[in-house]
N, CA and C of each residue as an Amber inpcrd file, in Angstrom:
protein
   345
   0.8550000  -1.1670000   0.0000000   0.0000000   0.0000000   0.0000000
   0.9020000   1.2310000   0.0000000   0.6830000   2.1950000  -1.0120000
   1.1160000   2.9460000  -1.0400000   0.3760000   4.6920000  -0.2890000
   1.3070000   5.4320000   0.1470000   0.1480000   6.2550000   0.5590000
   1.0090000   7.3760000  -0.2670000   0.7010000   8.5140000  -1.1360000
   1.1060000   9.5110000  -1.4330000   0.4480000  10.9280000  -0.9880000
   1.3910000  12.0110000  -0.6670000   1.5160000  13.1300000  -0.0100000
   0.3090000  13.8400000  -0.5360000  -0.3990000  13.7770000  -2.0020000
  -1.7420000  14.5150000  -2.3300000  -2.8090000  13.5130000  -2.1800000
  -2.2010000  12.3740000  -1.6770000  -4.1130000  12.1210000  -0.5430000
  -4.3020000  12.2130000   0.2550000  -3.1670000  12.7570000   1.4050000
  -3.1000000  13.3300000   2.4230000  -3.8690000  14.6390000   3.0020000
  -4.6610000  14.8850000   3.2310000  -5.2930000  15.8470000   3.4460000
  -5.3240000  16.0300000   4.8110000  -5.4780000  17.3700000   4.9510000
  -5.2630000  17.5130000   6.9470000  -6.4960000  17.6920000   6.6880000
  -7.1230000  17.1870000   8.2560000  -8.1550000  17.3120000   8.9240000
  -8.4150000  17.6060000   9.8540000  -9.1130000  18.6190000  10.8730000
  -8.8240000  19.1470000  12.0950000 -10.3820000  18.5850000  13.2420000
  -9.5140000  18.1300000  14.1310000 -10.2110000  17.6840000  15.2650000
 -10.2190000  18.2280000  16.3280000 -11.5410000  18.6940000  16.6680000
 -11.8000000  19.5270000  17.9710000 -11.8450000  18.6170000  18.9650000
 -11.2700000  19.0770000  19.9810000 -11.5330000  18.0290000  21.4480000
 -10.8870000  16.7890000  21.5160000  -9.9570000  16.7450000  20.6590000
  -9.8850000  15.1350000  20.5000000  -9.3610000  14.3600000  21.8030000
 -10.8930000  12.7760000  22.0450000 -10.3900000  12.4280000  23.3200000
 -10.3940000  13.6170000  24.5170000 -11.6340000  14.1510000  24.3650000
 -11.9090000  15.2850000  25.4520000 -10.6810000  16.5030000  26.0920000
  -9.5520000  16.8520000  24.9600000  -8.5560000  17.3910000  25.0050000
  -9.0250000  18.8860000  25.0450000  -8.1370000  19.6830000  24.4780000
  -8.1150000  21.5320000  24.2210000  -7.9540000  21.8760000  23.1910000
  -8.8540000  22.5450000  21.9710000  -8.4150000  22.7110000  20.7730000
  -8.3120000  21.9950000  19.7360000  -8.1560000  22.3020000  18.3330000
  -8.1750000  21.4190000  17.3540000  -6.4910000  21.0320000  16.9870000
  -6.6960000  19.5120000  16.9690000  -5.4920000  18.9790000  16.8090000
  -5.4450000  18.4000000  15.1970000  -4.7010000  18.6170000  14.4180000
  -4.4790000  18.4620000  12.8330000  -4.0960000  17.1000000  12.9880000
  -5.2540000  16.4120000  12.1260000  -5.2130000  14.7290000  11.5590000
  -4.0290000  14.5370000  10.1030000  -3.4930000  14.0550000   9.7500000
  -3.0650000  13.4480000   8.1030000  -3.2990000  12.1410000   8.3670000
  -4.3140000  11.1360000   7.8140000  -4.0300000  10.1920000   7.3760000
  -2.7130000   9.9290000   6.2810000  -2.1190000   8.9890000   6.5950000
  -1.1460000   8.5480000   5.8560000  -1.5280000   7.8790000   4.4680000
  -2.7130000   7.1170000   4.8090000  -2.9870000   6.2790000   3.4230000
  -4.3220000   7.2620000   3.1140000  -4.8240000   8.1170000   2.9740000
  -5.9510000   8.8900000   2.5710000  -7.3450000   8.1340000   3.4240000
  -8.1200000   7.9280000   2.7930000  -9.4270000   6.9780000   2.8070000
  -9.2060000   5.4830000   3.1660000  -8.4120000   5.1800000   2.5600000
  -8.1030000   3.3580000   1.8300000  -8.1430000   3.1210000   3.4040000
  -8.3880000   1.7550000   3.0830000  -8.9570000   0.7510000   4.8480000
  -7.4910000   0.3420000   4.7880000  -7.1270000   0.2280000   6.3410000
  -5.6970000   0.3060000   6.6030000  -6.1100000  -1.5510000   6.8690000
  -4.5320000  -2.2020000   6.1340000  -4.6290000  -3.4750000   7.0570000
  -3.6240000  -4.0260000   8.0360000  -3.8810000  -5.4190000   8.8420000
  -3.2890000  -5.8120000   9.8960000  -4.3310000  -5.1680000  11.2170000
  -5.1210000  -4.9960000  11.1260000  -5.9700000  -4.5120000  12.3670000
  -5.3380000  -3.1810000  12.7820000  -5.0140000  -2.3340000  11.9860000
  -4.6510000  -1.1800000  12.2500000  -6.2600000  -0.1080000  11.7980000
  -6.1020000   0.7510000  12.9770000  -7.3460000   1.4370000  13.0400000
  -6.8450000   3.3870000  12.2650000  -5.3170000   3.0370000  13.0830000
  -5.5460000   4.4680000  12.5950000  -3.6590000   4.8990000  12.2730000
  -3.3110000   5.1000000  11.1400000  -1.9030000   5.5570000  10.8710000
  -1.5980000   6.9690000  10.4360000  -1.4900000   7.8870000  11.2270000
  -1.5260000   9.5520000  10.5700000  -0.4460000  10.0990000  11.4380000
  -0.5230000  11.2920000  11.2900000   0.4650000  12.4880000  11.3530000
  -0.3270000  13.1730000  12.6880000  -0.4940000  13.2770000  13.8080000
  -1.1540000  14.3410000  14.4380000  -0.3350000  16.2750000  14.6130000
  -1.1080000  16.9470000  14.4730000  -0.0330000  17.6920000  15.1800000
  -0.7420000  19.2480000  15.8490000  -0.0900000  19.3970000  16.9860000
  -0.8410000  19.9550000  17.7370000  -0.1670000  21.6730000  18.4520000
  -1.1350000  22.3870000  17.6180000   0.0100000  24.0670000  17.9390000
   0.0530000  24.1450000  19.5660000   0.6310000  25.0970000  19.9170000
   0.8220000  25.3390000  21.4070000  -0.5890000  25.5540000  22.2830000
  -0.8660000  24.5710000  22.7850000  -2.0080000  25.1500000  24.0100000
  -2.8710000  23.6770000  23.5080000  -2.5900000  22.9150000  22.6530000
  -3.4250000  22.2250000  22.1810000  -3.2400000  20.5900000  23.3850000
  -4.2310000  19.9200000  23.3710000  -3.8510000  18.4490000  23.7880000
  -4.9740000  17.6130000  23.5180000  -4.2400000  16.6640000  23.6880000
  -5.0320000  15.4790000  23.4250000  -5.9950000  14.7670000  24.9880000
  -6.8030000  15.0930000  24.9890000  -6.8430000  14.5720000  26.6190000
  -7.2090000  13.2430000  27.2240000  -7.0430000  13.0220000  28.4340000
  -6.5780000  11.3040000  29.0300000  -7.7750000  10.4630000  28.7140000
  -7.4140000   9.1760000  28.1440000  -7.6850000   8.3710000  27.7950000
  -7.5820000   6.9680000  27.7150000  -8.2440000   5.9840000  27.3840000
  -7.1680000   4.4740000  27.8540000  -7.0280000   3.8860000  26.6790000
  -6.5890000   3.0870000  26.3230000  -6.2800000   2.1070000  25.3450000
  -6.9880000   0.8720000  25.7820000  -7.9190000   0.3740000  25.9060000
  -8.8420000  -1.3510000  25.6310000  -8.8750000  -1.6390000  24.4570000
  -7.8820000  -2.7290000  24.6080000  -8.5500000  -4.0460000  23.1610000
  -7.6190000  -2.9920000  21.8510000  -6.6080000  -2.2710000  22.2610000
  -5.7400000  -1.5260000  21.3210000  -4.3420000  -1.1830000  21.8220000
  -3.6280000  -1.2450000  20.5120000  -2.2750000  -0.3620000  21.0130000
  -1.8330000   0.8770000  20.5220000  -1.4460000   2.2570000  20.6660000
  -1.2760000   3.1400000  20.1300000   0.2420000   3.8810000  20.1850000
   1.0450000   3.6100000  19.6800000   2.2480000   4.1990000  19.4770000
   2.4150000   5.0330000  19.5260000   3.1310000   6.0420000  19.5850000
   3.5840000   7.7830000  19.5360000   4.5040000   7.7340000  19.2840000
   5.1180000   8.5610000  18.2380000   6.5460000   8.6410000  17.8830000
   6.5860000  10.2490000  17.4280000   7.4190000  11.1240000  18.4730000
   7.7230000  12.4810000  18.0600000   8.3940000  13.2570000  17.3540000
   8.1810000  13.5140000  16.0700000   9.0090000  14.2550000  14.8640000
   9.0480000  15.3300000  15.3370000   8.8830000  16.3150000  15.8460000
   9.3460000  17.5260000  16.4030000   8.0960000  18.2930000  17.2560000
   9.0070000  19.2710000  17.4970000   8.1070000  19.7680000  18.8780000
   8.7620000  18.9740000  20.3000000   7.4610000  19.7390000  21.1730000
   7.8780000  19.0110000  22.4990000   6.5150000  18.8380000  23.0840000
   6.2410000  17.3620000  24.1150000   4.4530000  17.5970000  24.3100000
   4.9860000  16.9440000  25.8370000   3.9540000  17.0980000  26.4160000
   4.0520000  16.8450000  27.9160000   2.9020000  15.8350000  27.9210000
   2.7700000  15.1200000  28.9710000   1.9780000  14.2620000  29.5700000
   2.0070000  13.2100000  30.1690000   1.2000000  12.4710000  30.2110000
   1.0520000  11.6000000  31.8550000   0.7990000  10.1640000  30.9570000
   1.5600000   8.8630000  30.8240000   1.9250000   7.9750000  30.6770000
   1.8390000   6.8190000  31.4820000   1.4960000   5.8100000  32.0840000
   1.1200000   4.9880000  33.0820000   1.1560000   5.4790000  34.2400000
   0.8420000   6.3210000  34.2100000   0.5070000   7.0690000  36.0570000
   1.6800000   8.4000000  36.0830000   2.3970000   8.5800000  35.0490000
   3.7490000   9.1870000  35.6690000   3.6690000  10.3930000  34.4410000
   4.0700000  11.4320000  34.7610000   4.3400000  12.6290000  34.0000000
   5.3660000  12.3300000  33.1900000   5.6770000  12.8520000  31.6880000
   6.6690000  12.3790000  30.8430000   6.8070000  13.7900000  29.8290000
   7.7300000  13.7760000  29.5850000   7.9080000  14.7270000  28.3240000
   9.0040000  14.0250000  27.1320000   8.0800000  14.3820000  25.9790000
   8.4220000  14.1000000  25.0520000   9.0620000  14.5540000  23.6800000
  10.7500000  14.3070000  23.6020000  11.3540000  15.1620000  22.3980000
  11.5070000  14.6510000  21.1800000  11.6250000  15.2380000  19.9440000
  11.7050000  14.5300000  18.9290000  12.6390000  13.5330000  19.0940000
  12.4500000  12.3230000  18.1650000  12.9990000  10.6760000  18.3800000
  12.6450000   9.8960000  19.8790000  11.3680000  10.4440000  20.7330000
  11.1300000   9.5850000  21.9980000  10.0240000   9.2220000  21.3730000
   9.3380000   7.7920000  21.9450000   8.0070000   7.5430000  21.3830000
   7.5930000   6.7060000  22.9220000   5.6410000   6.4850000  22.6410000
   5.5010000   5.9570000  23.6680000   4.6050000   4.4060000  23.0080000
   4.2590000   3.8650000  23.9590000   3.0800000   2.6530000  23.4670000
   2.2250000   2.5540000  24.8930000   1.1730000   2.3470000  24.0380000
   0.2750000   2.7810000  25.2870000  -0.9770000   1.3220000  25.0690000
  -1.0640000   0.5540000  25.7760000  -2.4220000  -0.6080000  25.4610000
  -2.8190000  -1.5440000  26.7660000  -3.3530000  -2.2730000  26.7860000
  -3.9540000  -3.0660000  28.0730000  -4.4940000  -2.3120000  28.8210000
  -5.3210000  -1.1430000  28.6900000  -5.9650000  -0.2460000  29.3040000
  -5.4350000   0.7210000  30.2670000  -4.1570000   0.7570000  29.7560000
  -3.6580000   1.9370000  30.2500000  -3.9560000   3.3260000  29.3740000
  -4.2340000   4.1390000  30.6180000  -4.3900000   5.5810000  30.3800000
  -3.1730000   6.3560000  29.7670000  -3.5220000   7.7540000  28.5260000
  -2.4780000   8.4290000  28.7370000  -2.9360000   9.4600000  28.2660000
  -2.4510000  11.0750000  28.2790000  -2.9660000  11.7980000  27.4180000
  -1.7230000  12.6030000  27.2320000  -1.3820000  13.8800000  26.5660000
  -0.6130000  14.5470000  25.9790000  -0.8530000  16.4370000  25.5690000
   0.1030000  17.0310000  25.9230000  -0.5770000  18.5030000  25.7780000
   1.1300000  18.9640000  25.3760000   0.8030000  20.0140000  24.6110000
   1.9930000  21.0040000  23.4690000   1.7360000  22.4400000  24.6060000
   2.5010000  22.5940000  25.8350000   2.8620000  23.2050000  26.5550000
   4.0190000  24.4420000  25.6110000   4.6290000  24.0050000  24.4600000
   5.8660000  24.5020000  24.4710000   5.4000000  25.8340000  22.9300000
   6.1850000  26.3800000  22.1320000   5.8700000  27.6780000  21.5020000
   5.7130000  27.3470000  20.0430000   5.8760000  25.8790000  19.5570000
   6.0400000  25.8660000  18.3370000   5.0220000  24.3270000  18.0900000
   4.7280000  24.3180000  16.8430000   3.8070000  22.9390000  16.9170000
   4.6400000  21.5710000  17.0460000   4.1320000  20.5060000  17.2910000
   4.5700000  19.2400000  17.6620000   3.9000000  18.4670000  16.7710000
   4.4980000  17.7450000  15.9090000   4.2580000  16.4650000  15.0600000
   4.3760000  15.1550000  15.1940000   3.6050000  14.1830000  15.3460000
   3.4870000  13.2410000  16.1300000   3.2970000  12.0250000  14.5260000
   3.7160000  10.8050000  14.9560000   3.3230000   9.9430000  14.1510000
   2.3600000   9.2770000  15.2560000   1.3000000   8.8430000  15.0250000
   0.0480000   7.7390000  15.9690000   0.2930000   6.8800000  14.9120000
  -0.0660000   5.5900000  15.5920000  -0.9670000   4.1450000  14.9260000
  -1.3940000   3.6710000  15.9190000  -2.1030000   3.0290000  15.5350000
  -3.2990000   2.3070000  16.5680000  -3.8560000   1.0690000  16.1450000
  -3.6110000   0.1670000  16.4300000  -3.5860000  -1.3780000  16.5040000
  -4.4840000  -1.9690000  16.8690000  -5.7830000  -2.8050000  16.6030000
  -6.3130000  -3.3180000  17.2840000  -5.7230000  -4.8010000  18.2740000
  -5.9690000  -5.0460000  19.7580000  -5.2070000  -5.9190000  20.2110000
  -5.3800000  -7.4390000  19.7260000
């Protein structure tokens, strides 16, 4: 599967996961149904003040991998900050959420796995 850069379209999500602000979607593969039980492979990215707010992972896994920026948040019980090249995985119903505390936007790779 190929995904190219003009089916990429940003998409902006208010609240996402009961967060602050609209956080910018790219699907990676456009439309096309992702396979391997993958629910969701995109680009998030979130200007300053923005977050994603806490949430759990059941019956999924969700990766984070940070291309730039810097985002803060709370990771199996514990506060974490995150710089470009740190990533997290988050599943078995653990909670996590994430907020762009810092002055410039933060670009995130997500996927999300069904378990």
């Amino acid at each position: 599967m190929l995904g190219k850069k003009e089916d990429q379209a940003r998409q902006g999500v208010q609240g996402l996961r009961g967060g602050v602000g609209e956080t910018g979607k790219i699907a990676l593969f456009g439309d096309a149904a992702l396979p391997w039980n993958l629910k969701l492979a995109a680009i998030l990215e979130l200007e300053p003040g923005v977050s994603i707010g806490q949430h759990d992972h059941t019956g999924e896994w969700e990766l984070f991998y940070l291309l730039e920026g810097e985002l803060h948040g709370l990771e199996m019980g514990r506060e974490i900050v995150l710089r470009p090249g740190d990533s997290t995985l988050t599943g078995g119903g653990q909670e996590h959420r994430l907020e762009n505390r810092g002055t410039a936007v933060a670009r995130v790779l997500a996927v999300i796995a069904k378990a």
